[in-house]
C-alpha positions in Angstrom: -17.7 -46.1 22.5 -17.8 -45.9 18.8 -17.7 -42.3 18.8 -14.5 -42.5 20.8 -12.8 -45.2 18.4 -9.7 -42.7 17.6 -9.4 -42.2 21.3 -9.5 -45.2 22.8 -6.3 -47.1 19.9 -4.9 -44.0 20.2 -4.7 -43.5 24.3 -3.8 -47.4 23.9 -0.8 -46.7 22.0 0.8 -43.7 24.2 0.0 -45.5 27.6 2.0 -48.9 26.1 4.7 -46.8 25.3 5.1 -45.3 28.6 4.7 -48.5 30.2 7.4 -50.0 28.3 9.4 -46.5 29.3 8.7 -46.8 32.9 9.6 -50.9 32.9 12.8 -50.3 31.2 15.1 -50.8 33.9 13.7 -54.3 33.9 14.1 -55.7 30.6 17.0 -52.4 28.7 20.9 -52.4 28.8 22.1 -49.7 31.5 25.0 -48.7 29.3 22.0 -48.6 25.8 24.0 -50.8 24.4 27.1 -48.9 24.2 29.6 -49.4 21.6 32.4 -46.5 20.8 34.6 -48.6 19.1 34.0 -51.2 16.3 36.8 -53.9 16.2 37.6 -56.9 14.2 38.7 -60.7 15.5 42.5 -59.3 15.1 41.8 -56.4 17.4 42.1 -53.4 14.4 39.4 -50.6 14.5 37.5 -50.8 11.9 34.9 -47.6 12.3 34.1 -45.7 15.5 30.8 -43.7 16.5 28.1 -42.8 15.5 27.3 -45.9 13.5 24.4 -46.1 11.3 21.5 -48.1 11.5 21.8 -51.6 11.1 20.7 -55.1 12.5 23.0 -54.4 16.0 22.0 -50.9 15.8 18.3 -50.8 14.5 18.1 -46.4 14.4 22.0 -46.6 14.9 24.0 -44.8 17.7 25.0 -41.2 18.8 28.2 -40.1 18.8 28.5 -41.4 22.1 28.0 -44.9 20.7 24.4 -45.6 22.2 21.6 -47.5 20.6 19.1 -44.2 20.0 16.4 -47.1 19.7 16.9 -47.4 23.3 17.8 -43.6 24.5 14.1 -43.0 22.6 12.4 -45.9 24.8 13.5 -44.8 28.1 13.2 -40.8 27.4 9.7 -41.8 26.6 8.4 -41.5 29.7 9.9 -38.1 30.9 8.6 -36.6 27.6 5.1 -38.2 27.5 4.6 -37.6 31.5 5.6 -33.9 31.2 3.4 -33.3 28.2 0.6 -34.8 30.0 1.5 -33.2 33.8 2.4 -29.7 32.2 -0.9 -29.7 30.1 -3.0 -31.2 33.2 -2.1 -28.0 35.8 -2.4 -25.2 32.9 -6.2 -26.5 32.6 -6.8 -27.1 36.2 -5.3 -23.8 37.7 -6.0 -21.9 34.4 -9.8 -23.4 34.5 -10.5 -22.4 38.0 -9.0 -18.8 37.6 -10.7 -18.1 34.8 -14.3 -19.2 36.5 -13.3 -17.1 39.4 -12.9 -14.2 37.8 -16.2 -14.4 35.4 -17.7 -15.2 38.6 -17.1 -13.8 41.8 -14.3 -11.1 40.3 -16.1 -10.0 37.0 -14.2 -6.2 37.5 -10.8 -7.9 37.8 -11.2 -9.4 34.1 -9.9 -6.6 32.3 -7.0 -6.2 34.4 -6.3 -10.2 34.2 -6.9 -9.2 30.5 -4.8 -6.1 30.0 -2.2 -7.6 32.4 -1.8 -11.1 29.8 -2.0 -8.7 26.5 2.1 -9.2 26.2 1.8 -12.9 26.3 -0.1 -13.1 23.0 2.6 -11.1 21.6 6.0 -12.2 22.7 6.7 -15.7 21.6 6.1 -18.7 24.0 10.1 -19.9 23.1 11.6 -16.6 24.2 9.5 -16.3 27.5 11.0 -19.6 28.5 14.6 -19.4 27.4 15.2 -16.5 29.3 13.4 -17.8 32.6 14.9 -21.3 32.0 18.3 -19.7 31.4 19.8 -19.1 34.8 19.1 -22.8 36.1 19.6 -24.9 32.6 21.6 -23.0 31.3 24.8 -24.5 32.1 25.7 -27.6 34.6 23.7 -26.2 37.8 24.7 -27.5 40.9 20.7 -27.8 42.3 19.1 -31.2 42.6 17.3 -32.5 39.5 14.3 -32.9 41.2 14.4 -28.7 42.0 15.6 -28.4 38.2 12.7 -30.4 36.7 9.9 -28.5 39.5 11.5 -25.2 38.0 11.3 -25.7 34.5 7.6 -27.5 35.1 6.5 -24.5 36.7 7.3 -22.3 34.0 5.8 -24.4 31.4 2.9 -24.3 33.5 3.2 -20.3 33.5 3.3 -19.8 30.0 0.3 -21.5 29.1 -1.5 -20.1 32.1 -2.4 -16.9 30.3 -4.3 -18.5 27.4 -5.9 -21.3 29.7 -7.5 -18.8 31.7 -8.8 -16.2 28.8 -10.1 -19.0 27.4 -12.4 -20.6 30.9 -13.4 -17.1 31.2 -14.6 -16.3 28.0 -16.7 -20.2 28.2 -18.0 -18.8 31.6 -19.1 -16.0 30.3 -20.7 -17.6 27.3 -22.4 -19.9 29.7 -23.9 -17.4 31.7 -26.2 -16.4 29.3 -27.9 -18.5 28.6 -31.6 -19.7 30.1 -30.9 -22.5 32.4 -28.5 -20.2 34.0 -30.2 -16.9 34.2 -33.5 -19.2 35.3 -31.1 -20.4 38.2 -30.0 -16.7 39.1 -34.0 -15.6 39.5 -34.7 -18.7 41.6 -31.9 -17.8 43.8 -29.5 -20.0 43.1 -25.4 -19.3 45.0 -22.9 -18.8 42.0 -21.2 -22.0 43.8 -24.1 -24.0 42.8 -24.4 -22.6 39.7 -20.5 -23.5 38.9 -20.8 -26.7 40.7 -24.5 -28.2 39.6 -24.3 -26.0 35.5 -21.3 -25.2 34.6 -19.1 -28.3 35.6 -20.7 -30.5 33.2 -19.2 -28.3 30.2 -16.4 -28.2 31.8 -15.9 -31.6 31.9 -16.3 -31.9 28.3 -14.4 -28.6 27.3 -11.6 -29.4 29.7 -10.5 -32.8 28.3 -10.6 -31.3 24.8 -8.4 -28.5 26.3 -6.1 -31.0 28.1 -5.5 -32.6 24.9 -4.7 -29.2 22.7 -1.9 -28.6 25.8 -0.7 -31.6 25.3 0.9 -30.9 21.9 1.5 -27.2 22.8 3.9 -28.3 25.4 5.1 -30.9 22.9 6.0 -27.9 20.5 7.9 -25.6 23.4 9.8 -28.3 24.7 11.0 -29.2 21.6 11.7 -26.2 20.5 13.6 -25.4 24.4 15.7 -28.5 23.4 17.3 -27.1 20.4 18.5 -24.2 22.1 19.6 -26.8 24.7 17.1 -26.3 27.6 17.2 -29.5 28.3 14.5 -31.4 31.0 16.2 -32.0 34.3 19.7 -30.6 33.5 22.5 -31.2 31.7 24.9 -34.1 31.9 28.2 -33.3 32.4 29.9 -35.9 31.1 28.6 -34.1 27.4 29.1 -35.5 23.7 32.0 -37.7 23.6 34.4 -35.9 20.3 33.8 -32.5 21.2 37.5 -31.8 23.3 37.2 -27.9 23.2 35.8 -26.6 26.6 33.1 -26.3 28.0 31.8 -29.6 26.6 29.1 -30.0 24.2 26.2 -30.2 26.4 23.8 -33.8 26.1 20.5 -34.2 28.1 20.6 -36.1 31.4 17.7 -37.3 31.2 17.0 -38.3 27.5 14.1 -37.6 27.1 13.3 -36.6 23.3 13.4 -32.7 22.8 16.8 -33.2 24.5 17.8 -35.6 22.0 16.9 -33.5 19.3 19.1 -30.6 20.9 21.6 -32.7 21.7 22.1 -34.0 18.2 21.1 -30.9 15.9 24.7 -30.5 15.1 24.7 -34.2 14.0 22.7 -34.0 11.5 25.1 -34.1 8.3 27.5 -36.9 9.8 24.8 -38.8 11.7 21.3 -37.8 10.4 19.7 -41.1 12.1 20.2 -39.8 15.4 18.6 -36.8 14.6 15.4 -38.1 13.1 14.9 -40.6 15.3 13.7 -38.3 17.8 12.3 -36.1 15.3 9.8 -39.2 13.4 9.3 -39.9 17.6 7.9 -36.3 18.3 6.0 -36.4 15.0 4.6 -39.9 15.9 3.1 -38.6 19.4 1.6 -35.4 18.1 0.0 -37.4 15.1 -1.9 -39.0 17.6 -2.7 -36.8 20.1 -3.7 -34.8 17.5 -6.4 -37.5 15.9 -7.4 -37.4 19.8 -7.9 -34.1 19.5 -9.8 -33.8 16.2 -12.0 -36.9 17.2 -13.0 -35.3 20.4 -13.5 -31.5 18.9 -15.9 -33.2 15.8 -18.1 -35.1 19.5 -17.9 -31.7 21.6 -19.4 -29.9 18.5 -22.4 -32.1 18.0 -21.0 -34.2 14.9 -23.5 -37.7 15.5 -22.6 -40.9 13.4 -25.9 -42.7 13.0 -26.0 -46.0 11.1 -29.2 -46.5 9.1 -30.6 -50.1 7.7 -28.3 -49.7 4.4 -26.4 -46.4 4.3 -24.7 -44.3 6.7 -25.6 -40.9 7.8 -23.4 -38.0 9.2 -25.6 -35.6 11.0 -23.8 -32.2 11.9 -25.9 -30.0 14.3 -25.1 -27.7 17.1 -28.6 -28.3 19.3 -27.6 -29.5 22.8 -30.0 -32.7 22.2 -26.9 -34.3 19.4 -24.6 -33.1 22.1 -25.9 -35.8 24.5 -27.1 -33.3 27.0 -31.1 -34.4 26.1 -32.7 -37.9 25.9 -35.8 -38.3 23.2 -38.6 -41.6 24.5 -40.2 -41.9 21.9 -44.0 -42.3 23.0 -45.4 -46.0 22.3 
């Protein structure tokens, strides 16, 4: 558990904030708090949206006039729940792919290979933009549950290509070695082998992986929102102020990378509700990235041992400080 200390506060703190999210309706103002106008006891206006932070408005309001303190807590949950979902099917479809073809389709791996070359070329923001574009790219008329599946799916396909280079080239690796090839002479069915040897690397390998998707989905959908590819659709009611048609398109859902697009333009007149969801992003991927380090240093053999008066950092790469051996010492 110690080894894991990172981890464990830092899981803590993104699974509070979804279940604040995904409670919202519960305790959060439908309307965030909405406020377009700002009046006086005599009925004059004296200011209008956005408004800047304050003790009403803690991160201040969008142009709209809502709280962004509460358009960031209940867009946490479609942000946080696609990073995770998108992340969790690249490494389970991309995992078993790739140990398919080092296995059972060996002669199909260069093809795979030759077939994914563009994908390490052509940037992961174009890819998506244009397959996005004919669904989000204006106010569709398909459900937002088909919306959201689409644009899940073709997260999933963009990172499918890497996820699956990766399993195979780990399969591949782990077919050499000993324990393997011992298996192989004794007879052993390459289920067994994938099943009984290889799974427990996986295991290890594949949350690591899970967690490194995690922020690369982060990055894309962030990056999707600016050019306004926004998860589950667009609203159509748009950005109050903007009277020139179409309208100025917002997110319907709110979650954060659409708040960011939705705001970009903002950012000189109301640069809270900009960075808001900016400092939010930046937040999450701080910690999923200290996940990820903490876990990488584990899978690689880093041990923490305490001594009697000092402590000791022992760095090795022999499976017995990777946990996979047990020392008795002999009494």
């Amino acid at each position: 558990m110690r080894k894991y200390k990172k981890t464990i506060i830092g899981s803590s703190l993104l699974l509070f904030l979804l279940l604040l999210s995904i409670f919202y309706p519960y305790f959060g103002p439908k309307d965030y708090n909405h406020q377009v106008l700002l009046k006086n006891e005599q009925g004059d206006i004296l200011g209008r949206a956005p408004f800047p932070p304050s003790g009403n408005h803690w991160l201040g309001t969008n142009r709209n006039g809502e709280d962004m303190h509460w358009l960031l807590l209940y867009g946490a949950k479609f942000t946080l729940i696609t990073a995770f979902g998108v992340a969790l099917l690249r490494v389970l479809f991309g995992g078993i792919f790739g140990v398919f073809l080092s296995l059972w389709a060996p002669f199909l791996k260069s093809y795979v290979k030759d077939f994914f070359l563009p994908f390490r070329y052509i940037p992961s923001i174009l890819i998506g933009f244009i397959l996005m574009l004919p669904i989000v790219g204006g106010f569709s008329d398909a459900s937002i549950s088909s919306i959201v599946f689409y644009q899940i799916f073709i997260l999933v396909f963009i990172g499918f290509p890497s996820v699956t280079l990766f399993a195979s080239d780990v399969t591949d690796e782990l077919l050499k070695t000993s324990f393997v090839q011992s298996s192989y002479l004794m007879g052993a069915s390459k289920f067994h082998i994938a099943r009984k040897q290889l799974m427990p690397y996986f295991r290890s390998y594949g949350i690591l992986f899970t967690v490194q998707q995690i922020i690369s989905t982060l990055h894309i959908t962030m990056q999707l929102g600016l050019f306004g590819m926004f998860l589950g659709g667009r609203n159509r009611a748009g950005v109050f102020g903007y009277d020139d048609p179409p309208p100025k398109p917002a997110t319907l859902s709110n979650e954060w990378a659409g708040l960011i697009g939705q705001n970009f333009s903002e950012f000189t007149l109301a640069p809270w509700s900009i960075l808001s969801p900016v400092v939010g992003f930046f937040v999450v991927i701080v910690i999923v990235n200290m996940i990820k380090k903490e876990l990488e240093d584990n899978l690689h053999g880093f041990v923490v041992g305490k001594k009697r008066n000092e402590d000791s950092v022992v760095k090795s790469n022999s499976y017995v400080n990777r946990g996979l051996f047990e020392f008795v010492h002999k009494l």
